[in-house]
N, C-alpha and C positions, 0 to 999 in steps of 0.2 A: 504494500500500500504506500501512498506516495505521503510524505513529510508536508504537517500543512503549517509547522511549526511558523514562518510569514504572513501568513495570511492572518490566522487565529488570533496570535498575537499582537495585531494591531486589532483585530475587532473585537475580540473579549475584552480588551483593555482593562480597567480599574474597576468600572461599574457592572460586568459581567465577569462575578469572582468563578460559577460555577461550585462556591461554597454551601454546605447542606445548611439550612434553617434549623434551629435548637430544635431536636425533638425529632427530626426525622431520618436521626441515624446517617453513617456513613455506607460510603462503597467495599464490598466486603474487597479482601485482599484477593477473592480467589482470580478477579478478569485476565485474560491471557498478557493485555496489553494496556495492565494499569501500571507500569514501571513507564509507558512509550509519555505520559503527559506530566508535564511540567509545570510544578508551582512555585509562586513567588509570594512570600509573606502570605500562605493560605490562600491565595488567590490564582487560580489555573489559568496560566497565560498560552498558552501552546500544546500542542499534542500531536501523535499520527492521526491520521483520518482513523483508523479500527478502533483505536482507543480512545478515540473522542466519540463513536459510535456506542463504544461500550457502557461510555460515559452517562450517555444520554437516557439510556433504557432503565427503569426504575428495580430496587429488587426488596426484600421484606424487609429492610429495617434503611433499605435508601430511596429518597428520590427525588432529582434532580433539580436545581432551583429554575424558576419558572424563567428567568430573565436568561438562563445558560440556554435552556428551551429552543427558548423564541431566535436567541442570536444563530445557534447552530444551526436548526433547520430550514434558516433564512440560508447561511453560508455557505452549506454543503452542499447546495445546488450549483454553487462552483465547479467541483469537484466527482457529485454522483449525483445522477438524475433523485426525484425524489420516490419513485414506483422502484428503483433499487436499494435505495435507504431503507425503507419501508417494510422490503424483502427483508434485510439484514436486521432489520427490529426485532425479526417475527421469530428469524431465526435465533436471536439470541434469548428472547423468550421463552424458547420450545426450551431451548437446552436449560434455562432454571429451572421451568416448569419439571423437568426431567429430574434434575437432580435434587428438586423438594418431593417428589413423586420418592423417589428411592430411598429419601434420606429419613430424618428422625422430625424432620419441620415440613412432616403431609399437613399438617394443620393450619400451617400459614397459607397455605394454596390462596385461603381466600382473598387474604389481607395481599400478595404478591396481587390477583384479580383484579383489583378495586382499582391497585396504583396504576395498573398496565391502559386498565379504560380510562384513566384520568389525564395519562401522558396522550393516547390516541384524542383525547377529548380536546385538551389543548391542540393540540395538531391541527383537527379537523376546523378548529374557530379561528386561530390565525392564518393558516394558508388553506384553504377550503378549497380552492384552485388545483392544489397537487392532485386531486384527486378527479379531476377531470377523464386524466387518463384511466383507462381501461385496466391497464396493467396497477395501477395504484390501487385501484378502487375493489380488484381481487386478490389482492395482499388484503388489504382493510377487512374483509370479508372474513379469509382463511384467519387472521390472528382474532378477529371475534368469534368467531366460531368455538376456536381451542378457548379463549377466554371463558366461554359460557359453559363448558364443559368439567370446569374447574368449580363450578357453583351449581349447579344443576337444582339441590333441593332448595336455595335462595332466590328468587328471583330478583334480587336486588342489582346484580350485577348487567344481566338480561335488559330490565327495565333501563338502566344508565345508559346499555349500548343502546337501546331503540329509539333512545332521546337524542343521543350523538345521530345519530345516521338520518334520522328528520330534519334537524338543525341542517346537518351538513348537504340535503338531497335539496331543501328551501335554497340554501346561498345559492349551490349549481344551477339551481332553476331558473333563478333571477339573474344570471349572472349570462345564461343562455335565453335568455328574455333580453336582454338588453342588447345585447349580441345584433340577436334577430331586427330588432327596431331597427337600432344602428345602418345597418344594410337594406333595410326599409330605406330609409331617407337619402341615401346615398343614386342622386339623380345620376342617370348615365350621362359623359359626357357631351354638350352639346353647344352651337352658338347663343349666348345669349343675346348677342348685338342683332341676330334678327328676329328674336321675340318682341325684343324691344319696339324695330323699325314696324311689327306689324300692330303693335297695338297706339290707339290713338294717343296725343299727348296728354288728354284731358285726364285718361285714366292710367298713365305713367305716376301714381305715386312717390315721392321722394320720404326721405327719411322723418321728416323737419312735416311733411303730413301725416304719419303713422306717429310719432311722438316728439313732441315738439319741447319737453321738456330734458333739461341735461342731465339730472339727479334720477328721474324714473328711469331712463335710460340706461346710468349706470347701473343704477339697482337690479336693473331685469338683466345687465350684462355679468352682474355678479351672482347669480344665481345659475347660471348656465356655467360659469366658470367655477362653481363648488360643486355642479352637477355632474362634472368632467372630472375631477379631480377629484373625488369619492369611490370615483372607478377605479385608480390606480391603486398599487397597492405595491407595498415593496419586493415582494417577487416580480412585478411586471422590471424594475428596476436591473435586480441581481440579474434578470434574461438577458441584458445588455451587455452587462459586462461579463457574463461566463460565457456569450457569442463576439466579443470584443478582442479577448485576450485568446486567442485559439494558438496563440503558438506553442506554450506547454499542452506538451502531452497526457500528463495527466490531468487535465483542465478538460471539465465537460461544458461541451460545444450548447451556447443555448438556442432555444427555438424563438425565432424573431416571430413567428407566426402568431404566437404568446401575447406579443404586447400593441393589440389592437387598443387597449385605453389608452397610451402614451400616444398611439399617431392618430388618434381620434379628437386629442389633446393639441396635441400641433399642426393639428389641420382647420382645426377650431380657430388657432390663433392666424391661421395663413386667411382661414374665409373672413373673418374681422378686419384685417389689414384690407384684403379685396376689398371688402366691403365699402368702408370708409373713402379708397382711391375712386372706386366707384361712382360712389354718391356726388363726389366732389366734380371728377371730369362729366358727368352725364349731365350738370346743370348746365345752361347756354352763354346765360348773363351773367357778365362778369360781378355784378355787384349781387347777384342772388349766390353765384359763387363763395366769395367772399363770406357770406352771413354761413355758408355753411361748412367750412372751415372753421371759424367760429366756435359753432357751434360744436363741432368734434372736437374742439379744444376744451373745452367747458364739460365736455363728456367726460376726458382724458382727465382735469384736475378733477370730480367728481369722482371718478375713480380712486385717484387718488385719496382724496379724502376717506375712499371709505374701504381703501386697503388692498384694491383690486389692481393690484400692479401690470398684471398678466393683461388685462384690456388696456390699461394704460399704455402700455407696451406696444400693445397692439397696433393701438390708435395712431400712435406715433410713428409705428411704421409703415402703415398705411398712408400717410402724410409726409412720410419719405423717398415713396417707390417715384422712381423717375417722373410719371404720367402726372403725377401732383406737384412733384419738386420744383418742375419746368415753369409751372404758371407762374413765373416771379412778379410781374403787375398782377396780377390776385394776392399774392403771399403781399406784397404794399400796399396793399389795403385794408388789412385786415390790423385790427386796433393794437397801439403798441402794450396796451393793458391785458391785454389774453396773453401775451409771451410772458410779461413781466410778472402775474399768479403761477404760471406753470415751470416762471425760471425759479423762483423761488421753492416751490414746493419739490423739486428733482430736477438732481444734473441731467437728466436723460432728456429735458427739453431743449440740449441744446442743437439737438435735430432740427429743429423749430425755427433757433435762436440765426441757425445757418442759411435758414432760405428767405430772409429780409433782405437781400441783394447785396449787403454788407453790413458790418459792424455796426452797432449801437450805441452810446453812450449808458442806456440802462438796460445791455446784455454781455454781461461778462463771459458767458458762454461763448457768444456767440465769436469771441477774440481768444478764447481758451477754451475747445471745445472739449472736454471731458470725456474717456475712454467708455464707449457704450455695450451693451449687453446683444448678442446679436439673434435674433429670433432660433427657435429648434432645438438651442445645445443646453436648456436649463435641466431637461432631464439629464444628462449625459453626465452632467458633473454634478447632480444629486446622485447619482448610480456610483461615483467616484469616489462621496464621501461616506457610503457604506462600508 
């Protein structure tokens, strides 16, 4: 097995001791590859991938701190798909169950039982996703099976699994629900410049006739951007970076296929930026122009205001793509009092600050333009700092 000693020990770090809680006993001495992991002041900073495996699996008088958990089965998908993890749970299971089966601690059976459904239990609530697959989802199966076999005259154990596996069948449902929408609304490509030319002007709606306010605006733009962002989840993240880094070998290659919320996420922020370039070149008149420029500016600091950077962002770079930039008699008309709220409130307006045809007296920016954030890559170095 491959040495995960760099990896782990930057992500278990300090706050991921992997230390047992008072009262829940230790890791007995007997695991093959409990010498392979390394602690520091009580705190397990490193290990092989098997013995960090071994680690994880609970036994009757241990089980595993909830935060070692969450970090490992996030990590290890690095390294080993999670339907192979899973496999390797099941099998290190069988083998305690085996040797409390022969030993003088048949009686613990049940108490080992209880911990084994509460480690799957956690599993199944934070990454509910692994189980997607087919191959996962009959692991899951096979180690609840032996699990219930271990209790047979209690059904207390039975009942906990039936709870886990409805919890876990709702997330995949909804989760395959939203899927489906998604690809619902996903119009096939098409001209829209001659939708446009065939319908009359009268009923060419502009933005500023659907909501003419700046604040409601941002609000309904903030709501779609927590609707977006509720879907991802930190495995969609870890897919990036265990299909990023493919040049170790031991490094398992991930499934881009996987992280339809992150490009659902960025396509989000690309249809916003259209949007806005949109709105701005399809008006005629240069002074109705103008007003709506404006008014994306007011959208953009309201964002602001209420936290929603990601449309702010937006906003702004839609307001920079060439087909807007160019209008520079429109960008000189447009009040020196919207640059001056939005230079103040973020450096990022000094996109803004650049297309008044030159420098300002009240835009510092606009003479010291400040290094900006470039659309796409905010996932990419979230994934980085995992």
């Amino acid at each position: 097995m491959p040495q995960t000693s760099v990896v782990f020990s930057s992500i278990l770090g300090p706050s991921c001791s992997g230390q047992v809680p008072p009262g829940m006993g230790e890791r007995g001495s007997g695991a093959s590859s409990s010498g392979d992991l390394v602690f520091q002041e009580g705190r397990l900073i490193s290990g092989s991938l098997e013995a960090l495996m071994e680690h994880l699996v609970p036994t009757v008088d241990y089980y595993p701190d909830r935060t070692y958990i969450f970090t490992f089965l996030l990590s290890s998908r690095v390294f080993i798909p999670p339907h192979d993890l899973l496999a390797r749970v099941g099998q290190i299971c069988l083998e305690q169950r085996q040797q409390l089966e022969t030993g003088s601690e048949k009686a613990k059976l049940k108490s080992f039982s209880a911990k084994i459904v509460q480690l799957l239990k956690e599993w199944t609530e934070a990454f509910p996703y692994d189980f997607q697959d087919e191959k996962a989802m009959a692991e899951l199966k096979t180690i609840t099976h032996r699990v219930t076999q271990c209790d047979e005259e209690n059904g207390t154990v039975k009942k906990a699994i039936a709870q886990m596996t409805q919890s876990l069948l709702l997330s995949l449902a909804a989760r395959s629900q939203l899927q489906e929408l998604r690809d619902k609304l996903r119009s096939p490509a098409m001209d829209k410049g001659s939708v446009l030319k065939t319908k009359p002007p009268a009923t060419q709606k502009d933005i500023l006739g659907v909501c003419c306010d700046p604040l409601v605006l941002a609000q309904q733009l903030t709501h779609i951007e927590l609707e977006r962002v509720s879907s991802i989840h930190p495995e969609d993240l870890m897919q990036i970076v265990s299909h990023m880094d493919s040049r170790d070998k031991h490094r398992c290659r991930g499934d881009l296929t996987k992280t339809y919320s992150l490009e659902a996420y960025d396509n989000w922020f690309n249809c916003l930026s259209m949007l806005v370039a949109t709105e701005v070149c399809r008006v005629v008149k240069k002074k109705h122009r103008t007003r709506m420029l404006e008014f994306f500016i007011d959208v953009a600091r309201e964002c602001f205001n209420i936290g929603n950077f990601n449309s702010m962002m937006a906003i702004i770079s839609g307001m920079n793509l060439s087909p807007v930039a160019r209008l520079k008699k429109t960008w000189s008309k447009v009040k020196t009092a919207k640059f001056d709220v939005l230079e103040v409130s973020t450096s990022a307006m000094s996109y803004i600050g650049l297309r008044r045809g030159g420098p300002h007296p009240l835009c510092p920016l606009a003479q010291n333009p400040l290094p900006t954030v470039p659309s796409g890559v905010g996932h990419v170095e979230l994934a980085w700092l995992l």
